[in-house]
C-alpha positions in Angstrom: -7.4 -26.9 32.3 -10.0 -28.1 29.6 -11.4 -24.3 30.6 -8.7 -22.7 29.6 -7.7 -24.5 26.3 -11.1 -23.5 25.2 -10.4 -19.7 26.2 -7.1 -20.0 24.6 -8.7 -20.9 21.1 -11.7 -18.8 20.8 -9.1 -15.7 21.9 -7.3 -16.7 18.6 -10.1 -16.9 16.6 -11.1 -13.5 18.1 -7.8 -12.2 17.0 -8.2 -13.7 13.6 -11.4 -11.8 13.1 -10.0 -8.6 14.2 -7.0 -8.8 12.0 -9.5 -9.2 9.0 -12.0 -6.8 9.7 -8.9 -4.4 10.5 -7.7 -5.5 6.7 -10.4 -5.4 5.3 -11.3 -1.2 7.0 -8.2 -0.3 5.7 -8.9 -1.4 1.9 -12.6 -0.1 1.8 -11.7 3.6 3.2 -8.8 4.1 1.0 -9.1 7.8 0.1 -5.9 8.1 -2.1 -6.8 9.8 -5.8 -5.3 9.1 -9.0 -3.8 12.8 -8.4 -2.2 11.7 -5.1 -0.5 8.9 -6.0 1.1 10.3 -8.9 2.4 13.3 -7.0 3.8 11.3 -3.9 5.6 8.6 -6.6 6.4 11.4 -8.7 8.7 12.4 -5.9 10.2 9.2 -5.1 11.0 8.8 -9.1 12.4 12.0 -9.7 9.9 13.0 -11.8 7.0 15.6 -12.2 3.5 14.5 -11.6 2.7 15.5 -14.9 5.3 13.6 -16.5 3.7 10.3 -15.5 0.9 8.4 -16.2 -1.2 5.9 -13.8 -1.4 2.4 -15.8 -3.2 0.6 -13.1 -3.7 0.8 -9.6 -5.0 -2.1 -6.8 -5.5 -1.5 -3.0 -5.2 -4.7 -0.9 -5.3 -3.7 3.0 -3.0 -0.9 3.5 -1.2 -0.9 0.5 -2.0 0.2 -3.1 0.1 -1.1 -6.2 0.7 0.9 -9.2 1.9 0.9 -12.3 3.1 4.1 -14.1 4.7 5.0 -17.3 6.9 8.1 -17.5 7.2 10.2 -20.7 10.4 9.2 -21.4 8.8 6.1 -21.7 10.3 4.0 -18.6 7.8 2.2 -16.7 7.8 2.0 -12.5 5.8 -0.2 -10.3 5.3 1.3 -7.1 3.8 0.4 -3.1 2.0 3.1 -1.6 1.6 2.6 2.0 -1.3 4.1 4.0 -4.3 6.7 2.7 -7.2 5.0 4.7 -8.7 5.6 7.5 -6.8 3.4 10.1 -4.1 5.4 8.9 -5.9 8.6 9.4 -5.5 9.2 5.6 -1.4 9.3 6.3 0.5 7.4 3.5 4.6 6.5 4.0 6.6 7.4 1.3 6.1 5.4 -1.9 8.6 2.4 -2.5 9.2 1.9 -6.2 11.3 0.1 -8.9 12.0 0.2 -12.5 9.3 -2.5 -14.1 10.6 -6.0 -13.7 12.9 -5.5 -10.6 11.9 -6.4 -7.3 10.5 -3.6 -5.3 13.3 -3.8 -2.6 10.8 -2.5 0.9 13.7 -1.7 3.2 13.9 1.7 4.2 16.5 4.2 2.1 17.1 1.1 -0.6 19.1 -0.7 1.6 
């Protein structure tokens, strides 16, 4: 039984390991340009890629924050899923809300 406990804990840590190393793949091969990202949220906003401009961006596992400003002057924070290589550079579409509001992650702003 003692066998078995043992097995049981060093397959979690495995699992643990795994899980970060997949993480941390995700964040180092992120291939998305500046270019990208504003024409995929550009989309989502209604706008034209050239009507926005990228404030800041951060890529944590498979997701990349940003913050844009429009030229109307409105400000957006959006999640861009995907654009790495466990996602075979596929990204889902952007999720984004108006500065300040809670970017809501269900699918079709439900």
């Amino acid at each position: 039984m003692k066998m078995w406990n043992v097995m049981g804990k060093s397959a979690l840590v495995l699992l643990m390991l795994q899980a970060a190393a997949c993480s941390s793949i995700a964040q180092k091969t992120n291939n998305l340009s500046d270019d990208k990202i504003k024409s995929q949220t550009a989309g989502a906003l209604g706008y034209m890629p050239e009507d926005l401009t990228l404030v800041s961006r951060r890529t944590e596992g498979t997701n990349t924050y940003v913050a844009l400003k429009a030229k109307d002057g409105k400000e957006f924070n959006c999640i861009v899923n995907g654009g790495n290589l466990l996602s075979m550079g596929m990204t889902n579409p952007p999720v984004c809300s108006p500065k300040g509001q809670p970017v809501k992650a269900a699918p079709f702003g439900q």
